[in-house]
LUMLUMVO-963415 format. One record per residue (C-alpha): residue number from 1; residue in one letter; x, y negated, z negated. Coordinates in Angstrom, 3 decimals, decimal comma. Example, Ala and Ser with C-alpha at 12.3 -4.5 7.8 and 13.67 -1.06 7.14 Angstrom:
% residues 2
R	1	a	12,300	4,500	-7,800;
R	2	s	13,670	1,060	-7,140;
***
This chain:
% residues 538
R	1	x	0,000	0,000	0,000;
R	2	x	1,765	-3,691	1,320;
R	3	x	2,062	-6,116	-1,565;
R	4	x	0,033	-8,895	-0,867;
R	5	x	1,566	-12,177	0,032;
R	6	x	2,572	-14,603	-2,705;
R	7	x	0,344	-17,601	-3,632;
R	8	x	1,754	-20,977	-2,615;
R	9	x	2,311	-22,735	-5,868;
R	10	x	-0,451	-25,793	-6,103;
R	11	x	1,494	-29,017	-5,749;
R	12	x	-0,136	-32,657	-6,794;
R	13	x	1,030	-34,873	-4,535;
R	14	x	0,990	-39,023	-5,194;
R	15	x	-0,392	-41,237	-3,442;
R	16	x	2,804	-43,136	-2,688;
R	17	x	3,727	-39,107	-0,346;
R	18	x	0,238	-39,477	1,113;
R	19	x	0,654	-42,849	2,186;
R	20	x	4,205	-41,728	3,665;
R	21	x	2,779	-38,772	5,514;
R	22	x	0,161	-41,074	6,936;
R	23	x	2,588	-43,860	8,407;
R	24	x	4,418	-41,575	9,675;
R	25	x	1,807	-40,034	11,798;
R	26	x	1,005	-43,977	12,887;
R	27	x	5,145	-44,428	13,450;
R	28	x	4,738	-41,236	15,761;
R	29	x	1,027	-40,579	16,976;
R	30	x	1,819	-37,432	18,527;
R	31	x	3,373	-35,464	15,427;
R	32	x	1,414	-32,584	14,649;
R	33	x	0,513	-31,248	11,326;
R	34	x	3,585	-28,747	11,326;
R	35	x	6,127	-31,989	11,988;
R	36	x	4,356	-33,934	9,570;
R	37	x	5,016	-30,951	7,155;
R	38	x	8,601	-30,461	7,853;
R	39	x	9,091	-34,128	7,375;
R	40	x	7,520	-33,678	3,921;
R	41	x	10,023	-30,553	3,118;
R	42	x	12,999	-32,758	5,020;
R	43	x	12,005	-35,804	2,462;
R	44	x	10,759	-34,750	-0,732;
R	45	x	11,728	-31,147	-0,672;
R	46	x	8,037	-30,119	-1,314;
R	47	x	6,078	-27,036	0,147;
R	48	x	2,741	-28,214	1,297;
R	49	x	0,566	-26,584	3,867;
R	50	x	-1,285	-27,891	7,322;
R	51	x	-4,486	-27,788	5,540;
R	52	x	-3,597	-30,186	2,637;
R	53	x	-1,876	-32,361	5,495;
R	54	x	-5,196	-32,449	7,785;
R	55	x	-7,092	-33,544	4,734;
R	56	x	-4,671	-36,456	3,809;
R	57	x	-4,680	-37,407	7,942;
R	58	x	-8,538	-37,537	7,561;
R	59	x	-8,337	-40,443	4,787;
R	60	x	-5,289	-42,184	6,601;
R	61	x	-7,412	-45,539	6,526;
R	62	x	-7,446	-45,204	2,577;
R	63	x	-3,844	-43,994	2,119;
R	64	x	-2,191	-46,699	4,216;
R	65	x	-4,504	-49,493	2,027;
R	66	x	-2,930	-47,887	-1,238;
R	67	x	-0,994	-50,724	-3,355;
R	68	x	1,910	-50,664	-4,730;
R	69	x	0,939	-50,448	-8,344;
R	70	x	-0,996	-46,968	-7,558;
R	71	x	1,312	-45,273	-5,476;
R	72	x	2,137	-43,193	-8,332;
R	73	x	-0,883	-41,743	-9,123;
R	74	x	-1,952	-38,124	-7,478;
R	75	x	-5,651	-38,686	-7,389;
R	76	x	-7,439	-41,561	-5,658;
R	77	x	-11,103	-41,535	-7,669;
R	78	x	-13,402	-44,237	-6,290;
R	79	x	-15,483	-46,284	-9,204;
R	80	x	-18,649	-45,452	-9,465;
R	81	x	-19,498	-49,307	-9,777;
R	82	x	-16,677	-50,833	-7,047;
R	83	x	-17,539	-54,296	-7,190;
R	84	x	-17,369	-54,199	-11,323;
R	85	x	-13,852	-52,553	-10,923;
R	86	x	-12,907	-55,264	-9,011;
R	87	x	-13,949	-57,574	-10,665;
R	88	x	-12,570	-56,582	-13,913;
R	89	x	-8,813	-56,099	-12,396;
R	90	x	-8,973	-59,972	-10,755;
R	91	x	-9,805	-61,074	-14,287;
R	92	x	-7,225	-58,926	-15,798;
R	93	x	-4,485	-59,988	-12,960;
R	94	x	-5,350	-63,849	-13,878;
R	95	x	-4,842	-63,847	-17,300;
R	96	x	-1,820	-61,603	-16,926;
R	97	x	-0,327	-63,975	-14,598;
R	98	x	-1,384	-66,714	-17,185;
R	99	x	0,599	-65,188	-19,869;
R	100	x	-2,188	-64,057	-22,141;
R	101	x	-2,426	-61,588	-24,310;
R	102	x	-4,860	-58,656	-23,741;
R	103	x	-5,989	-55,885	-25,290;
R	104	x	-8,358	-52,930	-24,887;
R	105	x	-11,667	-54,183	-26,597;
R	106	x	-11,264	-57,744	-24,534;
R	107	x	-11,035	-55,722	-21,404;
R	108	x	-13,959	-53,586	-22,126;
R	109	x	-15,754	-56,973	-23,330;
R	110	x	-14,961	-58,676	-20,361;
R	111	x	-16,111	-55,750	-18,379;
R	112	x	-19,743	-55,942	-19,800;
R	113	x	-20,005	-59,928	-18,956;
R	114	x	-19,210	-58,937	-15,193;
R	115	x	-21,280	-55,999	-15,206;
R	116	x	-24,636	-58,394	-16,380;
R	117	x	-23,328	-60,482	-13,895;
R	118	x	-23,551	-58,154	-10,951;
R	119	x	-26,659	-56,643	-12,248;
R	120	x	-25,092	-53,364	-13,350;
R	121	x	-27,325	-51,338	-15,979;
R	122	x	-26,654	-47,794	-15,386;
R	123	x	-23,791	-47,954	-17,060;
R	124	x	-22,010	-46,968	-19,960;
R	125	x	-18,786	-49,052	-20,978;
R	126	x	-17,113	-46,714	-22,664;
R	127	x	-13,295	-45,880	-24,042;
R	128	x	-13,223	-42,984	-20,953;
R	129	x	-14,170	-45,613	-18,417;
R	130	x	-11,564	-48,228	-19,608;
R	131	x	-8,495	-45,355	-19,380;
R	132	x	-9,613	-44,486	-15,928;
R	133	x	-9,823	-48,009	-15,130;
R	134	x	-6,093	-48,401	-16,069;
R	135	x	-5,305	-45,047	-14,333;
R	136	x	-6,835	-46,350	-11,347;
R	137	x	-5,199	-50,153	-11,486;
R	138	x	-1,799	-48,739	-12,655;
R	139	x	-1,935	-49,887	-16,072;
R	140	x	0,068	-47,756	-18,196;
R	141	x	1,008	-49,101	-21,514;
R	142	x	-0,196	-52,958	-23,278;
R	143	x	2,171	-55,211	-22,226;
R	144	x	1,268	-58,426	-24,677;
R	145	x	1,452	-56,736	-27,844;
R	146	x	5,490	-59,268	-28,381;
R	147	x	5,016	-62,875	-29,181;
R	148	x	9,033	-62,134	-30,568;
R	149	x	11,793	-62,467	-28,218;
R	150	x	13,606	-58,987	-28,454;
R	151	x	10,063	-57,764	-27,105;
R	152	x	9,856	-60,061	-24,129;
R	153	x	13,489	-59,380	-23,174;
R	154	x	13,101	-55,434	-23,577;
R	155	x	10,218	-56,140	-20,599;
R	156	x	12,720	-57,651	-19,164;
R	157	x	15,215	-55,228	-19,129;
R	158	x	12,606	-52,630	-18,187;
R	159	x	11,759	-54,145	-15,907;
R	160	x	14,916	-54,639	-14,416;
R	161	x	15,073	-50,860	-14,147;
R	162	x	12,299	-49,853	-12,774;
R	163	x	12,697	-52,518	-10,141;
R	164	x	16,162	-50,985	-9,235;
R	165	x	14,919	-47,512	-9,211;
R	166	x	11,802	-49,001	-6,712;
R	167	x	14,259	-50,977	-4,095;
R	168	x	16,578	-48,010	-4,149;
R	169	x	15,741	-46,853	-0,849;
R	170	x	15,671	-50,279	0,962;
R	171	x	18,692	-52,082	1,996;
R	172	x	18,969	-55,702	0,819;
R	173	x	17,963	-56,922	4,656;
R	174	x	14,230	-55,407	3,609;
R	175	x	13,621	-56,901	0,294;
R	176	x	11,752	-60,230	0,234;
R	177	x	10,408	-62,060	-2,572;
R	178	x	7,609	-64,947	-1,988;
R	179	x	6,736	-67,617	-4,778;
R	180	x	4,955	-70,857	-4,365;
R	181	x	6,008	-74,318	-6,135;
R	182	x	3,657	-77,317	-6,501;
R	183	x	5,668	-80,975	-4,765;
R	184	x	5,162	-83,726	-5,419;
R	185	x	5,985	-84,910	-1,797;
R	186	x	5,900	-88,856	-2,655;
R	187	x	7,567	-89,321	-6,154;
R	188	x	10,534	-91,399	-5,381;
R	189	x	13,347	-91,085	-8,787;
R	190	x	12,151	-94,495	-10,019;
R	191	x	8,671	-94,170	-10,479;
R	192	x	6,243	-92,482	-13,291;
R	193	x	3,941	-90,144	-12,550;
R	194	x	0,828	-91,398	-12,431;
R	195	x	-2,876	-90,828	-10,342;
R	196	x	-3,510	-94,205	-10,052;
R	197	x	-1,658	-96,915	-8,479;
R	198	x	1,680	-98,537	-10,537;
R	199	x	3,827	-100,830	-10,034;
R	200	x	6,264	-100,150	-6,962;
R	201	x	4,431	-97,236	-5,414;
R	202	x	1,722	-95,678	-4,470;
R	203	x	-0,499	-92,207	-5,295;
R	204	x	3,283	-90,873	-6,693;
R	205	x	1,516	-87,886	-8,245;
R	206	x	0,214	-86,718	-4,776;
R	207	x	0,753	-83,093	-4,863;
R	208	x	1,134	-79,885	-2,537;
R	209	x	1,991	-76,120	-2,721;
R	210	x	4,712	-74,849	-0,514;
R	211	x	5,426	-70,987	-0,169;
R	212	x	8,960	-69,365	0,048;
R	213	x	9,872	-66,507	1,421;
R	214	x	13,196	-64,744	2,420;
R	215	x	14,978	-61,233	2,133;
R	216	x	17,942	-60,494	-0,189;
R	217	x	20,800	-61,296	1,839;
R	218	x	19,358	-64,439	3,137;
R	219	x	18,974	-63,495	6,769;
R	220	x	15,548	-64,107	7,177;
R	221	x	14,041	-67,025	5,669;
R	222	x	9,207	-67,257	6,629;
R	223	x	8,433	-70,285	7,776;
R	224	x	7,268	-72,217	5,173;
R	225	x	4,109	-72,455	3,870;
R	226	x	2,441	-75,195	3,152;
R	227	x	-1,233	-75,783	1,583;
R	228	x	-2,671	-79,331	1,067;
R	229	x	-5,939	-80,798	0,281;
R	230	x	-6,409	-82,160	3,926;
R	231	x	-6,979	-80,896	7,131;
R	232	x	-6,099	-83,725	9,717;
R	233	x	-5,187	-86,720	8,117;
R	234	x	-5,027	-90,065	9,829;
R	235	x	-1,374	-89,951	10,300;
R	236	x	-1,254	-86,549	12,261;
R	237	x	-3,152	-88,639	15,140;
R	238	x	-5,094	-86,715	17,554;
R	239	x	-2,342	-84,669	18,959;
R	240	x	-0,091	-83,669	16,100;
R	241	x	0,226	-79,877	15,409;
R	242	x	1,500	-79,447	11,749;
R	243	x	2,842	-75,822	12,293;
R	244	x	5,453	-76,962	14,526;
R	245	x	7,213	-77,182	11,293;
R	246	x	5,438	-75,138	8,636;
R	247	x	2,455	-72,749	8,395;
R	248	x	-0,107	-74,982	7,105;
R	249	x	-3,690	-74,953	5,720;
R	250	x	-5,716	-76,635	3,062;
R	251	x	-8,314	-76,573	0,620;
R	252	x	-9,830	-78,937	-2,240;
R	253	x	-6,717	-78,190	-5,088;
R	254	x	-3,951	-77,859	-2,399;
R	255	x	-3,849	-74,221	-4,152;
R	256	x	-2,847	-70,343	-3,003;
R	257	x	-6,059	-68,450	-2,701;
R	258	x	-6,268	-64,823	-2,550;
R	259	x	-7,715	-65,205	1,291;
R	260	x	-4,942	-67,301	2,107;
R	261	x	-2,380	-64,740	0,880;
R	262	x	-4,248	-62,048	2,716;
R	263	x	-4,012	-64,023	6,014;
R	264	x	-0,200	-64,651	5,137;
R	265	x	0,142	-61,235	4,803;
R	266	x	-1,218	-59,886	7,782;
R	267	x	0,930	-62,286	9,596;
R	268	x	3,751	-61,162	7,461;
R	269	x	3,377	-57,241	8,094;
R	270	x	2,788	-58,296	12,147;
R	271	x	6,474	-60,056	12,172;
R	272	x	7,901	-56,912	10,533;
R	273	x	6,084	-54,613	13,142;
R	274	x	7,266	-56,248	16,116;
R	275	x	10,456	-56,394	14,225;
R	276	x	10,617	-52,482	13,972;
R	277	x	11,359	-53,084	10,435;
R	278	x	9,565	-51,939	7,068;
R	279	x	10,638	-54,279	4,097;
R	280	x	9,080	-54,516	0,610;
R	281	x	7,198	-57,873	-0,867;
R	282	x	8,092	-58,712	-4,377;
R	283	x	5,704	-61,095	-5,951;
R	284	x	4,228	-61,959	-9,397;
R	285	x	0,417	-60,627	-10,799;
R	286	x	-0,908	-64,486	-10,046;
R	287	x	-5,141	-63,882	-8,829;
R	288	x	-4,527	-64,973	-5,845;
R	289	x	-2,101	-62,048	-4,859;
R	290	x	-4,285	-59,544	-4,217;
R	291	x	-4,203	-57,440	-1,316;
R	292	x	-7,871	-57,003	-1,115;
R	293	x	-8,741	-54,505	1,648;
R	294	x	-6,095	-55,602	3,716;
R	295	x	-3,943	-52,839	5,745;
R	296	x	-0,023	-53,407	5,642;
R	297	x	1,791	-51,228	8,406;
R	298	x	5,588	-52,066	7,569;
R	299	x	5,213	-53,714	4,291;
R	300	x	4,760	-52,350	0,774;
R	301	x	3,325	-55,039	-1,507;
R	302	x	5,633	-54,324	-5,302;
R	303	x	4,071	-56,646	-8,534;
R	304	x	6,802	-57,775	-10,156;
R	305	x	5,852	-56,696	-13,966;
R	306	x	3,919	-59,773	-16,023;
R	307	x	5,653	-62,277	-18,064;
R	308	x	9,376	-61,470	-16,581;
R	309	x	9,138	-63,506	-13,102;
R	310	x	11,243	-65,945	-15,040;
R	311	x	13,745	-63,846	-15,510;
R	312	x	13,977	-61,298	-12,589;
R	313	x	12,049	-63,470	-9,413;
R	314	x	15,264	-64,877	-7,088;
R	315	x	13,057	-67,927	-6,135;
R	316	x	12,682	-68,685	-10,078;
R	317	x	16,746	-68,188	-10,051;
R	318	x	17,409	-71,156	-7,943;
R	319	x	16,708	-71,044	-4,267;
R	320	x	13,309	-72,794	-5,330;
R	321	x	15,216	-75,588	-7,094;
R	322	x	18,369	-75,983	-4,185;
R	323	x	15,048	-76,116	-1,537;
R	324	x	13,408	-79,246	-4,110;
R	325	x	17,046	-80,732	-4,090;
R	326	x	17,481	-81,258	-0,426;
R	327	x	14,227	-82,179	-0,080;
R	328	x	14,399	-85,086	-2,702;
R	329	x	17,447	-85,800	-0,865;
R	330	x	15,901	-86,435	2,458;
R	331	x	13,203	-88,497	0,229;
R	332	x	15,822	-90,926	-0,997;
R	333	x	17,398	-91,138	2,189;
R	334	x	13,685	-92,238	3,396;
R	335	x	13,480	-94,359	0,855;
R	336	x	16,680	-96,289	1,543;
R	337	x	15,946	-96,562	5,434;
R	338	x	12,629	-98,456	4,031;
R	339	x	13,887	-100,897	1,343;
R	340	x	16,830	-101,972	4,026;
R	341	x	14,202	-102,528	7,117;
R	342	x	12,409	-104,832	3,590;
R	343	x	9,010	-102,260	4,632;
R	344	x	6,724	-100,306	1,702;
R	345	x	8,588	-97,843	0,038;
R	346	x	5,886	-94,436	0,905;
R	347	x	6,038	-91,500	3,169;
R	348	x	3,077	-89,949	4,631;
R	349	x	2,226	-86,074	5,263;
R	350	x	3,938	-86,011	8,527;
R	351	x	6,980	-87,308	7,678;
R	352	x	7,103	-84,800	4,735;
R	353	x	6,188	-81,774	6,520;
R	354	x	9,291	-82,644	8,407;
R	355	x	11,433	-82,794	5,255;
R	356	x	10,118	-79,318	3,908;
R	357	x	11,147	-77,668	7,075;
R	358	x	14,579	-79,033	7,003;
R	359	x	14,845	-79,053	3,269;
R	360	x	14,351	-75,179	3,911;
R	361	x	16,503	-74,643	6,752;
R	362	x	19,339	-76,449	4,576;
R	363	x	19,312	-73,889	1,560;
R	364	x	22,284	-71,484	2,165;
R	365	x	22,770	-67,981	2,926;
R	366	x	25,147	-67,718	-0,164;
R	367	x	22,816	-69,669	-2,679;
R	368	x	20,117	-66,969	-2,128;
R	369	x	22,397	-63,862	-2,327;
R	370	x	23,913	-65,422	-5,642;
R	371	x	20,000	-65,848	-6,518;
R	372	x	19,325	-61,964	-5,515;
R	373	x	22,595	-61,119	-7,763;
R	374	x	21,453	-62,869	-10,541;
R	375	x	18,816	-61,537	-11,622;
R	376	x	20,099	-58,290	-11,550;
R	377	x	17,242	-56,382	-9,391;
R	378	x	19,057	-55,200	-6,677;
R	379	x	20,449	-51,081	-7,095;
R	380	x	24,237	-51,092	-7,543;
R	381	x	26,016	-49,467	-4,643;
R	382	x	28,832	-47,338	-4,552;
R	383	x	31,874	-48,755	-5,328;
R	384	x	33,415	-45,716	-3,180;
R	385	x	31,952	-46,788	0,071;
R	386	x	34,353	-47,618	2,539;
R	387	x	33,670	-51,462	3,449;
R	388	x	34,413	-50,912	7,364;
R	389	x	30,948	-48,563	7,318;
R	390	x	28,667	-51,440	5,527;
R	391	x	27,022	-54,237	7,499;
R	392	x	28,658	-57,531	7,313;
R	393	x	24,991	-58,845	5,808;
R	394	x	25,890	-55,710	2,854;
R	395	x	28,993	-56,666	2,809;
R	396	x	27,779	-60,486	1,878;
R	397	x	25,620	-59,271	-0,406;
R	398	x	28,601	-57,358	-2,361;
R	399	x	31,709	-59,937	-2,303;
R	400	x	30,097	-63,259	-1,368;
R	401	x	31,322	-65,438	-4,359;
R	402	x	30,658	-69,021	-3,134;
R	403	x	29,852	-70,953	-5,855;
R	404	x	28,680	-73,791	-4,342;
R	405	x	25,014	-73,739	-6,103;
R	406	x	25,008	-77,370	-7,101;
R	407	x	25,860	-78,679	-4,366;
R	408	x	22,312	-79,830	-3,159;
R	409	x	22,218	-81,913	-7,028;
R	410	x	25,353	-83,310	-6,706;
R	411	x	24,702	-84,514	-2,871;
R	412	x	21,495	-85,683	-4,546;
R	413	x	22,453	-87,696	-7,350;
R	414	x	25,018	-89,109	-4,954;
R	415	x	22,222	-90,393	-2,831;
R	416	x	20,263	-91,864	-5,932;
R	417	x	23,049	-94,003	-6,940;
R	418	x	22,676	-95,738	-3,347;
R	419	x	19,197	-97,015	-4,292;
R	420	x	18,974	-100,451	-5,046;
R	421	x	18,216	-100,571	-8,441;
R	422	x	18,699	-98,037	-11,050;
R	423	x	17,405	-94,739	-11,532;
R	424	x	14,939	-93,836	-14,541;
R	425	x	15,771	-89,817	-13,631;
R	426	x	19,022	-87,887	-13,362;
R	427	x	18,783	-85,559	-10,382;
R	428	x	18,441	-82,710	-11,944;
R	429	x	14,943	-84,066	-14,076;
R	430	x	13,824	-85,191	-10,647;
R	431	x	14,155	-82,119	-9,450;
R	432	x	12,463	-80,632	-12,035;
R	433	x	9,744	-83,030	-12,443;
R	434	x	6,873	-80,886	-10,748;
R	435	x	8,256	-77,321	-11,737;
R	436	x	5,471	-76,561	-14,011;
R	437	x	2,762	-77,977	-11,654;
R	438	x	0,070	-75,206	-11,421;
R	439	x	-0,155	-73,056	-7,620;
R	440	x	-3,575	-71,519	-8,551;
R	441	x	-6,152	-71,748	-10,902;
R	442	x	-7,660	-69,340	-13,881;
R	443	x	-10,326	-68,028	-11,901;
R	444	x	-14,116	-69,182	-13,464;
R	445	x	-16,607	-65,921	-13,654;
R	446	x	-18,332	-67,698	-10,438;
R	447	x	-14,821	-67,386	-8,586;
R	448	x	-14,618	-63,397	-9,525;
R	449	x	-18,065	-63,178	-8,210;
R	450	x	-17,525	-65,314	-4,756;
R	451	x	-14,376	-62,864	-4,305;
R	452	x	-15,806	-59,215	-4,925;
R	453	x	-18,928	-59,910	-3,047;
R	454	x	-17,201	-61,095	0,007;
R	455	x	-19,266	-64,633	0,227;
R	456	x	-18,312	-66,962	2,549;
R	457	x	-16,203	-69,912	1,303;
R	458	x	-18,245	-73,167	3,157;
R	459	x	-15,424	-74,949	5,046;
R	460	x	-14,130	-78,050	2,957;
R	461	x	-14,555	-81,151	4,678;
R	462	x	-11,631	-83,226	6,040;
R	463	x	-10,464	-86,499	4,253;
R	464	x	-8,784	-89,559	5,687;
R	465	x	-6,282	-90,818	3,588;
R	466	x	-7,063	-94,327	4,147;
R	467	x	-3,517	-95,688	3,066;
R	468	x	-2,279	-93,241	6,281;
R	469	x	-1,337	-95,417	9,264;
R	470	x	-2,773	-93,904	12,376;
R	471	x	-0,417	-92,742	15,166;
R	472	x	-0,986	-93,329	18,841;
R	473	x	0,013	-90,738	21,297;
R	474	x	3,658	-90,670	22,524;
R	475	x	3,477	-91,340	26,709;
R	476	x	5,762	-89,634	28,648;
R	477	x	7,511	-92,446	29,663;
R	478	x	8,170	-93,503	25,766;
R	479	x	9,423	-90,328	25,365;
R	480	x	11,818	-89,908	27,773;
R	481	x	12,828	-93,885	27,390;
R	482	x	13,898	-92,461	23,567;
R	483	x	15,254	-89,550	25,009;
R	484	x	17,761	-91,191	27,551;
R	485	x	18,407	-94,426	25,066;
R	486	x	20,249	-91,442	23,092;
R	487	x	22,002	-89,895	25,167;
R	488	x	23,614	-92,935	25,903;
R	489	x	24,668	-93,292	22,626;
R	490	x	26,536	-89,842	23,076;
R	491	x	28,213	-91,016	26,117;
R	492	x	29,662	-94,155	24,750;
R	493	x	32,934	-94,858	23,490;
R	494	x	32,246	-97,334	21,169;
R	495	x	33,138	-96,784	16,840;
R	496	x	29,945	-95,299	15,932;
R	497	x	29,759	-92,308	18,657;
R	498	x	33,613	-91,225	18,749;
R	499	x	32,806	-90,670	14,630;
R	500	x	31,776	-87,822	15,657;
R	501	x	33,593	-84,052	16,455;
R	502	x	33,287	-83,937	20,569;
R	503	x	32,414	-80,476	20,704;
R	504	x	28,982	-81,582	18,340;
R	505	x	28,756	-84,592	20,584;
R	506	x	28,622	-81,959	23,900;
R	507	x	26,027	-79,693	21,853;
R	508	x	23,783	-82,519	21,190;
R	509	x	23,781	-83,515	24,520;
R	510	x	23,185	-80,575	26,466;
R	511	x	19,879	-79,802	24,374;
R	512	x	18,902	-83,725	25,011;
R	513	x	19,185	-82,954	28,710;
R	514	x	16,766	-80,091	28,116;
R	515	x	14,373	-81,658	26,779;
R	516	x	14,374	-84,621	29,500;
R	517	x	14,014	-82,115	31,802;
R	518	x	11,230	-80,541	29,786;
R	519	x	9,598	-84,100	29,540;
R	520	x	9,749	-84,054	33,620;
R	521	x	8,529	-80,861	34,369;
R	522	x	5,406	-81,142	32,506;
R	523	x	4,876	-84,935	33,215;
R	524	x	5,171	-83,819	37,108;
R	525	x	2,626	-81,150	36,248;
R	526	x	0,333	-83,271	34,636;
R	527	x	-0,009	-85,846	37,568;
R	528	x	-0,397	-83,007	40,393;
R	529	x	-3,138	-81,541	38,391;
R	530	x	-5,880	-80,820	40,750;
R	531	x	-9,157	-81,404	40,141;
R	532	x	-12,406	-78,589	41,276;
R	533	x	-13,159	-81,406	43,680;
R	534	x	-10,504	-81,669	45,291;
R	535	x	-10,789	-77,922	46,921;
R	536	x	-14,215	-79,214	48,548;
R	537	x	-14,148	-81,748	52,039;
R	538	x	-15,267	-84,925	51,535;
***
């Protein structure tokens, strides 16, 4: 009598495999269940058959939309009240991100408010709900049991680990972190703040958020992203496209909002798709991070844990503060240019749009790698590997030890002391002025509500700044009048052109004679433009 085969030992496998197993069938459409199973043997070393494969395929759509903060988990078990669960985690990821502490009984408190606001009565909020809830949302242990110090810093350190052990398998091209920083775009280093008008300036509180993004080796720095509270105001004229310069958008606070993440982050994951790259997003528990039921491709979304961003986030570790310093340095420049020319010391939203972009294209490569460093995130490599085998961007990332850091403040308060009277900040408390300007808001009961049910947000009107000069249009004439006025300041041989290098003066001028050219082709197709008319005899 044949002995009959062996069981297959049962295997649990998480959600973070699944997902894997899933991508990879999207990566290569035509892999069939016995390649997706070898790749699972290949990669994990685990024995699973074609039938537990075809059932994960099945639920791709689900497995792809996991988060981060699940991955670990083996089971995916749906809420029996969805809306309620959602609900509940947006309140919990608002206070967390607010610093609060919370406990069991205020979460199953809270959970009851929400539930009589979504008109839930069938249900019982009991102790088993609340640990499935945390099973479900990833929330292992209470983290805001320390007001001491040695407790925050041993989240710290834990954190630490468990961030190392997460990026382990990513090289430091692939890790990005994004923060946002309120601005206060107008506040010269010799006024207050204030909402009303003072003495020497005007609206100097006027705020905006601006979004950072880049990888760990500083390769790849997002457009910037900027949120105001107006649409189209009077000084973008008719014609002016803001995102020439920055992604922008706007609402009533000039805030993040969970839908504008989302939309960021579809954008995001597209760039790193046509990119052929996949890259994890570090970012803190704020509200309006949430992934909702948005699909990432080549992105994995990582929380960093809560109250530790000021300790382990690289923007928190400087590059936000070098970005504030050159912008503030372009601002006093500004500044300057209008106290000499004796015209109103202001800039508009234009004109700072312009200075965020630059003020982000001047941070440096080796300020955001020292950043990355710093916080001590990134997995140690081996000492042992041979340095002709490692990228030079690795090999940045391992022996770069510029320490040129304060170099935007000391450019900075070198600019200040040009100003024509004397400063009532040192550079580094204007740069600081606006660090602890809120992003985002604690979100009200009616915001959790809006959010889970999927309403739609009514559009907020625009405003016209009324102290905003309007532009005209630029002609094409005008512009290629400006356009040839400097080249000829290139060509000449007078003091103030030979000052500078002759290789930078060549550069300049070639991409001048582009753009003329540019200015030509398109003013030449604009006046040949035929009209439906003009196909038909007279």
């Amino acid at each position: 009598m044949s002995t009959p085969p062996a069981k297959r030992a049962r295997v649990g496998i998480s959600a973070s495999l699944k997902k894997k197993i899933c991508q990879r069938k999207v990566d290569l459409p035509r892999s069939s269940l016995q390649d997706l199973r070898q790749f699972v043997i290949d990669e994990e070393n685990i024995t699973i058959g074609k039938s537990t494969i075809g059932d994960v395929i099945k639920e791709k759509d689900k497995w792809l939309a996991t988060q981060a903060d699940s991955e670990g988990l083996t089971k995916s078990r749906n809420p029996k009240h969805q809306q309620l669960d959602d609900a509940l985690y947006l309140w919990f990821t608002d206070m967390s991100a607010h610093h609060a502490a919370i406990n069991d009984d205020m979460l199953l408190t809270k959970a009851r408010q929400l539930g009589e606001q979504l008109g839930v009565t069938d249900f019982s909020y009991s102790r088993g709900y609340l640990h499935r809830f945390k099973g479900r949302r990833g929330i292992k242990r209470k983290l805001y049991q320390g007001e001491a110090d040695s407790a925050d810093m041993t989240a710290v350190q834990t954190g630490r680990e468990d961030l190392q052990h997460v990026l382990q398998d990513y090289d430091p091209e692939d890790i990005f972190n994004l923060d946002e920083t309120g601005l206060f775009y107008r506040l010269g280093p010799n006024y207050t703040l204030a909402t009303k008008t003072v003495s020497g300036t005007k609206k100097s509180k006027d705020r905006i958020t601006v979004a950072l993004a880049t990888n760990a080796t500083g390769s790849t720095k997002i457009r910037a992203f900027v949120i105001t509270k107006v649409n189209c105001p009077r000084c973008f004229g008719k014609t002016y496209n803001p995102e020439t310069y920055v992604r922008y958008r706007h609402n009533t606070k000039a805030w993040m909002t969970s839908e504008l993440f989302q939309e960021w982050l579809r954008d995001f994951d597209r760039q790193m798709r046509v990119a052929g790259r996949n890259v994890i997003l570090l970012v803190d528990n704020a509200a309006s991070h949430s992934q909702g039921d948005v699909v990432l491709r080549n992105v994995t979304l990582h929380f960093l844990p809560p109250n530790t961003t000021a300790h382990i986030q690289p923007m928190d570790a400087g590059i936000i503060k070098a970005f504030k310093a050159h912008y503030r340095k372009q601002l006093v420049h500004h500044y300057i240019e209008r106290v000499e020319k004796k015209e109103e010391q202001s800039v508009n939203l234009r004109e700072a749009l312009h200075m965020v972009k630059r003020a982000w294209d001047s941070v440096k490569v080796s300020t955001i790698v020292n950043c990355y460093r710093h916080v001590q995130i990134l997995p140690s490599k081996d000492d042992s590997e041979e340095d002709d085998d490692v990228p030079l961007s690795r090999l940045q990332y391992r022996t770069d030890e510029d320490d040129d850091d304060d170099i935007p403040l000391l450019q900075l308060q070198k600019k200040m002391r040009e100003l024509p009277e004397a400063c009532t900040m040192t550079a580094e408390e204007y740069v600081s002025v606006d660090a602890e300007e809120e992003t985002g808001q604690h979100l009200t009961d009616d915001d959790i509500m809006t959010l889970v049910s999927r309403e739609e947000v009514p559009e907020i009107a625009d405003k016209d700044d009324e102290e905003e000069e309007v532009r005209k249009d630029v002609t094409f004439s005008q512009a290629s009048g400006g356009i040839k006025m400097v080249i000829s300041f290139f060509e000449q041989t007078s003091t103030s052109a030979t000052s500078i290098d002759m290789d930078k003066r060549r550069a300049y001028l070639d991409h001048l004679w582009e753009m003329l050219d540019a200015i030509t082709y398109c003013q030449a197709r604009e006046t040949t433009q035929k009209k439906m008319t003009d196909f038909f005899k007279q």
